[in-house]
N, C-alpha and C positions, 0 to 999 in steps of 0.2 A: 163633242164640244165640252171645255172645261170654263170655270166660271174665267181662269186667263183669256181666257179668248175674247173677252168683252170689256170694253172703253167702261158702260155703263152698268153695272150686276144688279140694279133695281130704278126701276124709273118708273111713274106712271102717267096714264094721255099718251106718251111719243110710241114710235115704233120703228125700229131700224134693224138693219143687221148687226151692229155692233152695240147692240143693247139692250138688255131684259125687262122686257114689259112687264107688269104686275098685272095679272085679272083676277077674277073670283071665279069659281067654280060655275055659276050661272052665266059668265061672258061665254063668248064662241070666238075661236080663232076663225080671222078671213084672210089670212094672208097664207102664200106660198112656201114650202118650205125655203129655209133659208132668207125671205125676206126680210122675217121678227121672227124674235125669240121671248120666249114667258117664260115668267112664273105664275104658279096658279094656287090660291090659299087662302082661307079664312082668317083676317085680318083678325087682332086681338077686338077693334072697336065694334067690329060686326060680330058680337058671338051672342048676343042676345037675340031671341028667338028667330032660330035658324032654320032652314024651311027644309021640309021633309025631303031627305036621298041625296039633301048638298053632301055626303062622303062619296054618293056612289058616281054622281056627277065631278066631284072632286080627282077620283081614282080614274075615271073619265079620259081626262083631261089630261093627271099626270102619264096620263101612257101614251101621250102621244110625242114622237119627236118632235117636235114645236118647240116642245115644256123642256127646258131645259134644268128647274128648280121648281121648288115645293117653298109656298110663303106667300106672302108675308105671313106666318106666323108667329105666334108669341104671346108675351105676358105685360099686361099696362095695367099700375097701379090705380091711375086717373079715371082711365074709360073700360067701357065695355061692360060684359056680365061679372059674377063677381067669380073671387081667384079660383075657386075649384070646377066651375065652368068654362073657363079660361084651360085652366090645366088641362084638361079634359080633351079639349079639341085641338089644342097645340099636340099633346102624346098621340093624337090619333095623325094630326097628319105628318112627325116624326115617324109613326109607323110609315104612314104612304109612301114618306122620305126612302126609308130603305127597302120595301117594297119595287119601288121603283129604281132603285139605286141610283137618285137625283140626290144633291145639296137641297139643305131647308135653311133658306133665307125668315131671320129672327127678329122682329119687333119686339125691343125690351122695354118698358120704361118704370123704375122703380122697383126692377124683381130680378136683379144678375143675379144674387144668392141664388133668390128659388131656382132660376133659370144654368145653374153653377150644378146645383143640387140634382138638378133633372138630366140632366145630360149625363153626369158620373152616376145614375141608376139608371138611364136609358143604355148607354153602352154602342153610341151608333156607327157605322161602318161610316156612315155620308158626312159631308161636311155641315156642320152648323155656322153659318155667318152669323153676327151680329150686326144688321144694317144701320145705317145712320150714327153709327158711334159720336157723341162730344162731348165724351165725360174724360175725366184724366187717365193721364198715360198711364199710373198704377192700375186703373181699376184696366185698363185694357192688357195689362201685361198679366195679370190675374186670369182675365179670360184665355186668353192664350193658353196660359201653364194650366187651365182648365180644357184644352182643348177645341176654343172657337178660331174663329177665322175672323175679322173686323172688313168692316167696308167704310168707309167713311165719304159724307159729301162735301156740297163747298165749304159747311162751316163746319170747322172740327179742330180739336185742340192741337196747334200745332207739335207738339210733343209725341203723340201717339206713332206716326209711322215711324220714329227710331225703335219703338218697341217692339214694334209687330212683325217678326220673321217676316224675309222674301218666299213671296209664294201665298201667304195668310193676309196682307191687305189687298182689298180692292178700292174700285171708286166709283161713284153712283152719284145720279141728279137726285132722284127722287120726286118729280116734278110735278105737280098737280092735286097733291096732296094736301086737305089742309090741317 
């Protein structure tokens, strides 16, 4: 399965065939294969004291066909621990990423640079989405020539998908999230 294959590339609460659930490393899949599909990742907001073996529960998870992506990862100005603990666990599950040879579904808010920067010294074979994108078509046309992939939901500048090669945007609810 390719992230094409999905109506939805990041959602969370729903669960369908034609949709990427988000969990966290401590959820459990209960469904059959093919019924849902995940992602599985240390969210930027949760990286403040993170409980003992969440990578090896993490690695867990990504190895099962279920998991079709590694994420929500990423970097949030706003929340979470602060940026070098942040960095930290985003680069470890970018490893998981290609480990696994799944896409890492990306939480940005306030750090494309860094998040720019990280990826041209990470060097990764997987694809990096940026989810949620609703900033302007430059900065997504930057990401691009950077090497990401965009996903955008309902609200998003409408500008953006003339930028973003066929093949590199998707589209996602994101639902449940607050």
């Amino acid at each position: 399965m390719t992230l094409a294959d999905f109506d939805d590339i990041h959602t969370h609460g729903r669960r369908g065939p034609s949709m990427i659930t988000n969990i966290s490393p401590d959820d459990t899949i209960d469904t059959s294969y093919g019924e849902a599909w995940y992602s599985v990742g240390i969210h930027p907001w949760d990286t403040e004291n993170l409980t003992p073996g969440i990578f090896d529960r993490l690695r867990r998870l990504a190895s099962d066909p279920r998991v079709v992506a590694i994420g929500e990862a990423g970097l949030d100005a706003q929340k979470g621990a602060g940026q070098d603990i942040q960095e930290k666990i985003f680069l470890e599950q970018a490893a998981i990423a290609e480990e696994v040879a799944k896409p890492l579904i990306i939480h940005c808010v306030g750090r494309f640079g860094r998040i720019m920067e990280l990826r041209k010294a990470f060097h990764p074979k997987q694809r990096w989405v940026i989810h949620g994108f609703r900033r302007k078509p430059e900065l997504a046309r930057q990401l691009v020539d950077a090497g990401f992939d965009i996903s955008i939901g309902t609200k998003y500048n409408p500008g953006v998908p003339a930028v973003v090669p066929p093949g590199r945007l998707y589209h996602e609810t994101d639902c449940d999230r607050p």
